[in-house]
GURO-535938 format. One record per residue (C-alpha): chain; y negated, x negated, z. Coordinates in steps of 0.25 Angstrom, whole numbers, padded with zeros to 4 digits. Each point is the difference from the previous one (the first is absolute). Layout:
N
A,Y,X,Z
...
This chain:
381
A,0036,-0004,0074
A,-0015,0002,0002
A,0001,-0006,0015
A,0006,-0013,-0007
A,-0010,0001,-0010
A,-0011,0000,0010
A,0005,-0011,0008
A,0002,-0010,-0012
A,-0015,0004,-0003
A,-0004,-0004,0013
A,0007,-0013,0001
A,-0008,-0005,-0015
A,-0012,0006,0008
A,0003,-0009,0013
A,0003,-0013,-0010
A,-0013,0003,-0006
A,-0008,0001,0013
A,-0004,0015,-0005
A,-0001,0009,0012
A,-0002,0014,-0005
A,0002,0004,-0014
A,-0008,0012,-0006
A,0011,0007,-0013
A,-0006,0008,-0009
A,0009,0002,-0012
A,0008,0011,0001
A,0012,-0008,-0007
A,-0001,-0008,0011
A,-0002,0009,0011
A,0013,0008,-0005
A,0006,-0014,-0001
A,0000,-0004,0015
A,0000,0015,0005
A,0004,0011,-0010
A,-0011,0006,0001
A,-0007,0007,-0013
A,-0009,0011,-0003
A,0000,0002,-0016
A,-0015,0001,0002
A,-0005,-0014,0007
A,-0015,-0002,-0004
A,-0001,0010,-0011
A,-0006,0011,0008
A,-0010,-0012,0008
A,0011,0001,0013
A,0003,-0014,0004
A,0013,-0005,0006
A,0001,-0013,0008
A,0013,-0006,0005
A,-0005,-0010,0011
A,0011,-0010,0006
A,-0003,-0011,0010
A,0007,-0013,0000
A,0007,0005,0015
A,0007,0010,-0011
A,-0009,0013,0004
A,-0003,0009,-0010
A,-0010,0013,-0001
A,-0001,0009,-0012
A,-0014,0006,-0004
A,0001,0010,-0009
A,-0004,0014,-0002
A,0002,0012,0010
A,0002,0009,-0015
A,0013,-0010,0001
A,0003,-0001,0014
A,0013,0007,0000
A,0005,-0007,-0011
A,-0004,-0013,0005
A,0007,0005,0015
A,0015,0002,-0008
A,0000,-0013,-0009
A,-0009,-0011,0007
A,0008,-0010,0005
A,-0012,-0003,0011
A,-0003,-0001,0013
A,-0012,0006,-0001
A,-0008,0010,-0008
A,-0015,0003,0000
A,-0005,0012,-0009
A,-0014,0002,-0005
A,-0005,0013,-0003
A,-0011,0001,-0011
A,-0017,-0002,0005
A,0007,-0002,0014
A,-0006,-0009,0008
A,0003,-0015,-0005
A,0012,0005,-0008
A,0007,-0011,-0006
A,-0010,-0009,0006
A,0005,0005,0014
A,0011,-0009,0003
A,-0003,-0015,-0008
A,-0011,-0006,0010
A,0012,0000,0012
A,0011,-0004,-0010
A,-0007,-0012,-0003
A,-0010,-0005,0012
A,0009,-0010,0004
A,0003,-0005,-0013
A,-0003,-0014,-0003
A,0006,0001,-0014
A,0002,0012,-0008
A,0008,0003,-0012
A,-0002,0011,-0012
A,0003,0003,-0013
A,-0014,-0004,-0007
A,0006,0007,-0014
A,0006,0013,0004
A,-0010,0003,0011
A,-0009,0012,-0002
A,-0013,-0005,-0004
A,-0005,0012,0011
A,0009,-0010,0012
A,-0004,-0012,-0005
A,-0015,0003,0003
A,0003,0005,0013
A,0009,-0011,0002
A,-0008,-0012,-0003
A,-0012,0006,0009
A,0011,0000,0009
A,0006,-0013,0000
A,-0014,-0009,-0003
A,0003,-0011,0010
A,0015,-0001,0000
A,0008,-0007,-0012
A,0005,0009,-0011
A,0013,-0003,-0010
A,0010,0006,-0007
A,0012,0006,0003
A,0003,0003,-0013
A,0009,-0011,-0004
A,0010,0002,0012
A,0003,0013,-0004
A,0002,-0002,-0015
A,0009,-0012,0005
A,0008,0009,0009
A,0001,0012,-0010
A,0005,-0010,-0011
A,0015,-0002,0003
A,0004,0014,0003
A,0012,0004,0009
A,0013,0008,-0002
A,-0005,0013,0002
A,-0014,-0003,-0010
A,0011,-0006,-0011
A,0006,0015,0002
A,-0011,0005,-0002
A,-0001,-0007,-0012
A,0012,0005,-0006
A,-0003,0014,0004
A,-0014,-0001,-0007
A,0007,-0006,-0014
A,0008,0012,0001
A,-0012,0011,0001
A,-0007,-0010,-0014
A,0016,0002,-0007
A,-0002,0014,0002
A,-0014,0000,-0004
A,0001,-0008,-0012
A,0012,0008,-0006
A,-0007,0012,0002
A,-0012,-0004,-0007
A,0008,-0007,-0009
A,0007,0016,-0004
A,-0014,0006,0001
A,-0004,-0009,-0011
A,-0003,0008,-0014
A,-0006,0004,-0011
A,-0011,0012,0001
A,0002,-0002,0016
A,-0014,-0003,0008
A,0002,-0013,0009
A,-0004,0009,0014
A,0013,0004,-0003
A,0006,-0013,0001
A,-0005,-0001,0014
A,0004,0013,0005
A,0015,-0004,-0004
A,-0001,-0013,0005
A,-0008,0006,0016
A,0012,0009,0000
A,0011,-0010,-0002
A,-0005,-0010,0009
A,-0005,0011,0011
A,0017,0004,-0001
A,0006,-0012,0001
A,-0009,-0005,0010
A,0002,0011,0010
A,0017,-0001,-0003
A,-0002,-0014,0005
A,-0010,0004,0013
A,0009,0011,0001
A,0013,-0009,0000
A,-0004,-0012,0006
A,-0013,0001,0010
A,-0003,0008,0011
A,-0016,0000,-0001
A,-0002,0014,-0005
A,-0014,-0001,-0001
A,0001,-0010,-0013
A,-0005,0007,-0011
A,0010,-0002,-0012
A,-0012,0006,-0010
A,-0006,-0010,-0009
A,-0014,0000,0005
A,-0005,-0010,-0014
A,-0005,0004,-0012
A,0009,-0005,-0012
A,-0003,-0011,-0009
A,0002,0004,-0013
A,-0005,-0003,-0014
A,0006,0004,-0015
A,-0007,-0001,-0014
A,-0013,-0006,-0001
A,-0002,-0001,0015
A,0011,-0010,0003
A,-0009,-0012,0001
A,-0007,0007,0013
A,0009,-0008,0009
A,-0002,0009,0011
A,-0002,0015,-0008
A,0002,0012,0007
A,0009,0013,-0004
A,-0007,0008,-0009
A,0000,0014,-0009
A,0001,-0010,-0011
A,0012,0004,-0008
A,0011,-0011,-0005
A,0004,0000,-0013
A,0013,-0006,-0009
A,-0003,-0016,-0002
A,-0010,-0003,0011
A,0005,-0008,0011
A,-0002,0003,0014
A,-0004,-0006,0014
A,0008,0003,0014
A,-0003,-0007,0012
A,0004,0002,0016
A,-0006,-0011,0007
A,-0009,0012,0006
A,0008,0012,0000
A,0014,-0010,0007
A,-0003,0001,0015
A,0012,0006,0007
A,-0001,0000,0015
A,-0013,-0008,-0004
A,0007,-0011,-0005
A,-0007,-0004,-0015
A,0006,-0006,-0012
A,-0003,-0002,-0014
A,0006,0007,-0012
A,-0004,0000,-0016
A,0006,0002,-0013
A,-0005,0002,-0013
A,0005,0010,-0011
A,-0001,0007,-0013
A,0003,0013,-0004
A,0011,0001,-0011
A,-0004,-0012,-0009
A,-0011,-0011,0001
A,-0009,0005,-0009
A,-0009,-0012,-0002
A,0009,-0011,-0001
A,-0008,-0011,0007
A,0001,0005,0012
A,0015,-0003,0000
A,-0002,-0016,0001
A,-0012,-0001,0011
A,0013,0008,0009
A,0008,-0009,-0003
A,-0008,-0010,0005
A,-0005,0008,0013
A,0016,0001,0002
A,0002,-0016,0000
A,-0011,-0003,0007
A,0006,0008,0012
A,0015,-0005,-0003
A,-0006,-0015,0002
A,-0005,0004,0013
A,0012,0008,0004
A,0008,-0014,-0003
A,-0008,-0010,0008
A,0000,0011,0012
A,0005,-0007,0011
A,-0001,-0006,0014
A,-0008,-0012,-0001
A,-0008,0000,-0011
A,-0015,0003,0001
A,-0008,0014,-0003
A,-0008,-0006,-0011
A,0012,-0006,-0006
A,0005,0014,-0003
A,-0012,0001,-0007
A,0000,-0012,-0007
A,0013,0003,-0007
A,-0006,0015,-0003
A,-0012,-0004,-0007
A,0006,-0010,-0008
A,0009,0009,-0007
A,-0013,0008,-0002
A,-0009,-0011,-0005
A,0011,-0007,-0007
A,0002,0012,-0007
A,-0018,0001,-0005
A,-0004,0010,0011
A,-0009,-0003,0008
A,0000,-0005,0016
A,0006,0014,0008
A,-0003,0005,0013
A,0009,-0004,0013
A,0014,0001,-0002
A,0002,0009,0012
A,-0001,0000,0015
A,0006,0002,0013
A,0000,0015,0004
A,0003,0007,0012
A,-0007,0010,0009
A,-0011,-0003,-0008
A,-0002,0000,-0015
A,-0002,-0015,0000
A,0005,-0010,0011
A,0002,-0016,-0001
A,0004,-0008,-0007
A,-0005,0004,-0015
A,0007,-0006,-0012
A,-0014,-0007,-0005
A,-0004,-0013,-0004
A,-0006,-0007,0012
A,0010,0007,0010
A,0008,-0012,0004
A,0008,0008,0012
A,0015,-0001,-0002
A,0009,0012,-0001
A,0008,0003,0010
A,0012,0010,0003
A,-0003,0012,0005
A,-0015,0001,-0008
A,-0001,0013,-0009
A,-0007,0000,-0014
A,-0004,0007,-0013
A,0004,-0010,-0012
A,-0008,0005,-0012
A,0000,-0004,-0015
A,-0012,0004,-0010
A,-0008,-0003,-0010
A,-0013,0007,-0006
A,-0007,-0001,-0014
A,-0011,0008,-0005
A,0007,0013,-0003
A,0013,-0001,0009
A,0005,-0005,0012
A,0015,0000,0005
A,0004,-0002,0015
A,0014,0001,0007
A,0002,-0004,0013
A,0010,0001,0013
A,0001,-0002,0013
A,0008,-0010,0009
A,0006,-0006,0012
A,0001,-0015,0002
A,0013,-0005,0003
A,0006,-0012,0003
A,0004,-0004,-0012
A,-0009,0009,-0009
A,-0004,0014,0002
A,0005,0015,0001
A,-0006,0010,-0011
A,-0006,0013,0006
A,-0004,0007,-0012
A,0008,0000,-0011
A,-0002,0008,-0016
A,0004,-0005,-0012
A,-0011,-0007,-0008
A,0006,-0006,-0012
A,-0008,0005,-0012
A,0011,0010,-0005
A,0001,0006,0013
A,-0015,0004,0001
A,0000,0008,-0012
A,-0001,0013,0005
């Protein structure tokens, strides 16, 4: 899979006269090798996946790491740098590119500390980017990524009806993530257990949950707190963090209330947020345009005296936001095969109500990945 990964990379690299590519997000490094470290730049170590048009590829990446690299790199050569030792990651870049007449990187997910170094490096020779072959690449995703895909909608099921269950009055919201890590930490390792044979995936949810109840709700992307939830307020979940099975991301929201809607308003603007992502659920399709998703979502939403909303949705994958994005002014046409996050929401001064799912493009539609009721009955705790 990665070898063929590799090789279709080179070959956009050969029609685009790039000789030597310098990869730098790790997405994109596990992408075309299977490589990942958990850590990447957070402790300043940089990793560098360098592939020459001739299909050559060298990993630089740290010695701390090197073991790991050795058992999951799917390269045919790896060059470790150990901390204040000689050139460290520096070491390896001057021969990897001195015959290089073009070269490609990723001028948004390279290290600020590399791109330095790298445009010191490569001041005569011509610079592009390589940063839209890959997103091309990664946008229709193969049979064993669309299983991924329904694996990880099964960890967010399991996440969202154990949070849901944790959901009560006089309960702090931590406690809500507590139940929702657990569930999607089980299911997750049944599935590794079951179906996969790399036992180094963790099945841990490494992402703090998105949660927001009462007063808070409005704060899109609130943390769990000690805050303590109480009969009437409504309440906030979201997964499009904490979903990444086998580092596979999807996106996952509901809305709820705790045993009645205490201020009665609120009711409607739900309402709303749930046709707004009904109408873009029905144009779904192959054929049609990202922005068009969009269109028909806010239009619901202004139609109804709310004011312009935030993107639809977006294409997700090994990263939390891929190509295409359901937005007005991306024209590209869906295709089957693409993965995305379909959200309805709306927001006033005091409230804001969002649902949203994740799905497959089909031929004649799509495939739901997440699924929990969200008819205004249902969320009433």
């Amino acid at each position: 899979m990665y070898a063929s990964r590799i090789q279709k990379f080179c070959q956009r690299l050969s029609e685009k006269n790039v000789d030597v590519a310098l990869v730098t997000d790790e997405d994109n490094i596990y992408y075309l090798t299977g490589y990942y470290d958990y850590l990447h730049m957070e402790f300043g170590r940089p990793t560098i996946l360098v592939i020459s048009q001739d299909e050559n590829s060298l990993l630089i990446t740290p010695t701390i790491d090197l073991n790991t690299a050795k058992a999951s790199a799917k390269v045919k050569q790896i060059a470790a740098w150990n901390d204040g030792m000689g050139h460290e990651w520096r070491e390896e870049l001057p021969k990897a590119v001195k015959d290089a007449n073009f070269v490609g990187i990723e001028p948004d997910h390279m290290p600020p500390l590399v791109r330095r170094y790298v445009d010191n490096l490569l001041d005569t020779r011509t610079v592009c980017s390589v940063s839209s072959i890959l997103a091309d690449m990664r946008m229709i995703k193969s049979a064993q990524e669309l299983q991924l895909a329904r694996d990880a909608g099964q960890v967010a099921n399991a996440m969202m009806l154990a949070g849901r269950a944790a959901i009560k009055d006089g309960v702090p919201e931590y406690e809500v993530a507590i139940a929702t890590s657990q569930a999607g930490t089980r299911k997750a390792a049944e599935l590794l257990s079951a179906n996969y044979e790399d036992t180094d995936m963790s099945p841990n949810t490494h992402f703090l949950q998105i949660m927001a109840s009462g007063k808070e709700i409005t704060k899109t992307h609130h943390r769990a707190t000690t805050r303590i939830m109480k009969t009437g307020e409504p309440v906030f979940l979201c997964f499009c963090g904490m979903t990444n099975f086998h580092r596979f991301k999807l996106g996952f929201d509901r809305t709820f209330w705790i045993g009645e809607i205490a201020d009665k308003s609120q009711a409607a603007v739900y309402e709303v947020a749930v046709e707004s992502q009904k109408a873009a659920l029905a144009v779904l399709r192959p054929g049609i345009t990202a922005e068009a998703v969009h269109a028909a979502y806010a239009k619901v939403i202004q139609d109804a005296g709310y004011d312009y909303p935030f993107r639809c949705g977006r294409a997700t994958g090994f990263s939390f936001l891929e190509k295409p994005q359901l937005v007005t002014g991306d024209k590209t046409r869906l295709e089957p095969g693409m993965v995305f996050a379909v959200d309805g929401s709306v927001t006033v001064d005091n409230f804001r109500a969002q649902v949203g799912d994740s799905v497959i493009i089909t031929k004649d539609g799509y495939e739901p990945l997440t699924n929990h009721p969200k008819s205004l009955k249902d969320v009433i705790i």
